[in-house]
C-alpha positions as CSV (number, residue, x, y, z in Angstrom):
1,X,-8.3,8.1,12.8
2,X,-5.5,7.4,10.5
3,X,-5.0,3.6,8.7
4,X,-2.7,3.0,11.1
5,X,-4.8,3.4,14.3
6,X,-7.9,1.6,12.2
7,X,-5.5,-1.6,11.6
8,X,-4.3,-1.5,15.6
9,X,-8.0,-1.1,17.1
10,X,-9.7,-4.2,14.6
11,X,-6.8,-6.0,15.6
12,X,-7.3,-5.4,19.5
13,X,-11.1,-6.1,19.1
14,X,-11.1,-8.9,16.8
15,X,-7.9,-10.9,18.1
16,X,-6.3,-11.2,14.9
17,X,-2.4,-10.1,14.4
18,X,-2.0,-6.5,13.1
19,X,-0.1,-8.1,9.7
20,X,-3.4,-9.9,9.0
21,X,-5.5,-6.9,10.0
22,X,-3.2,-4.9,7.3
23,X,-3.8,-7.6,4.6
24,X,-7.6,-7.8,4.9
25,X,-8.0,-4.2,5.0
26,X,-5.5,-3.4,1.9
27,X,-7.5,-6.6,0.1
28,X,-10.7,-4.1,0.9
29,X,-9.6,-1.2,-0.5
30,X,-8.0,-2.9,-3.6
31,X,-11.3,-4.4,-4.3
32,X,-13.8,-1.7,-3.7
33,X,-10.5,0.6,-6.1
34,X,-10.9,-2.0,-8.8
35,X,-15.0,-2.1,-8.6
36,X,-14.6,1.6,-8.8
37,X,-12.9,2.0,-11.6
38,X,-14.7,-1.2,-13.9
39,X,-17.6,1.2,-13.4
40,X,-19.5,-1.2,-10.6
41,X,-20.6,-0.1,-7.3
42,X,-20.0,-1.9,-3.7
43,X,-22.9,-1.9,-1.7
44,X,-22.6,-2.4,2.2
45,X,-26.0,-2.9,3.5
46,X,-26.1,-0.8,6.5
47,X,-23.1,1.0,6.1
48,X,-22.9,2.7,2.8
49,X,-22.1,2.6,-1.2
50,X,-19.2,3.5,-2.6
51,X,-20.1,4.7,-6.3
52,X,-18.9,6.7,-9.5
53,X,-20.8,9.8,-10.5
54,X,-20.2,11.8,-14.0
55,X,-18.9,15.4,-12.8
56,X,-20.0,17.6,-16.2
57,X,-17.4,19.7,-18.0
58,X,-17.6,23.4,-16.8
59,X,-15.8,26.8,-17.0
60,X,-13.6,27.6,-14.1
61,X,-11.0,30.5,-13.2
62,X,-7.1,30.1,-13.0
63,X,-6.9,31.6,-9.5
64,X,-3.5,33.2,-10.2
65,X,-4.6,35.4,-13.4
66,X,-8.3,35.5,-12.9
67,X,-8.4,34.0,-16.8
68,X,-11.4,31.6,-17.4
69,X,-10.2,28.1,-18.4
70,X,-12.3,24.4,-19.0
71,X,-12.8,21.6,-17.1
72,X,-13.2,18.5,-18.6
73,X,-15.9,16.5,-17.4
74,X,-14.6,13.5,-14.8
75,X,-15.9,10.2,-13.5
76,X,-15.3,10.7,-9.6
77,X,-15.8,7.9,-6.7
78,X,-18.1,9.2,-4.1
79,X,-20.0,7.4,-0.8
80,X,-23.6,7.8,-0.2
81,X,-23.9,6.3,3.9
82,X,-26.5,3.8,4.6
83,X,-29.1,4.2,7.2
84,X,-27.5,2.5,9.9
85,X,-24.2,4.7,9.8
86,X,-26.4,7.9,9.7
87,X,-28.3,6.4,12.5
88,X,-25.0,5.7,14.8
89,X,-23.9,9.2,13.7
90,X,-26.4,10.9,15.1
């Protein structure tokens, strides 16, 4: 499922107009970015967290030359799903 089909099937379900569908969801995903990146977490009981984790600096290999090269160390988002998503999973 692509943005596109998540925006049409909340709009069929909840009766709201794809254009307002489209601006609640990119509202969403603006907030949870900016959260992100002040260093906060969003927590969505039942459904997940979306987080930052520290990735440490390490060596790695230039694939084309085989020559060893650094990696910096990185702040990364990541998702850790909540019990009620692992539970629908299943």
């Amino acid at each position: 499922m692509n943005k596109q089909d998540l925006i049409n099937s909340i709009s069929e379900k909840s009766g709201l107009t794809k254009k307002d569908v489209e601006s609640v969801l990119n509202s969403f995903l603006g907030e949870v970015t900016d959260a992100l990146s002040s260093g906060d977490k969003v927590q969505l009981i039942g459904f997940g967290t979306f987080e930052t984790r520290k990735r440490s600096a390490r060596m790695g290999r230039n694939p084309q030359t085989g020559a060893p090269t650094a990696i910096p160390e990185a702040k990364v988002p990541a998702f850790k799903a909540g019990n009620k998503l692992k539970e629908a999973v299943k």
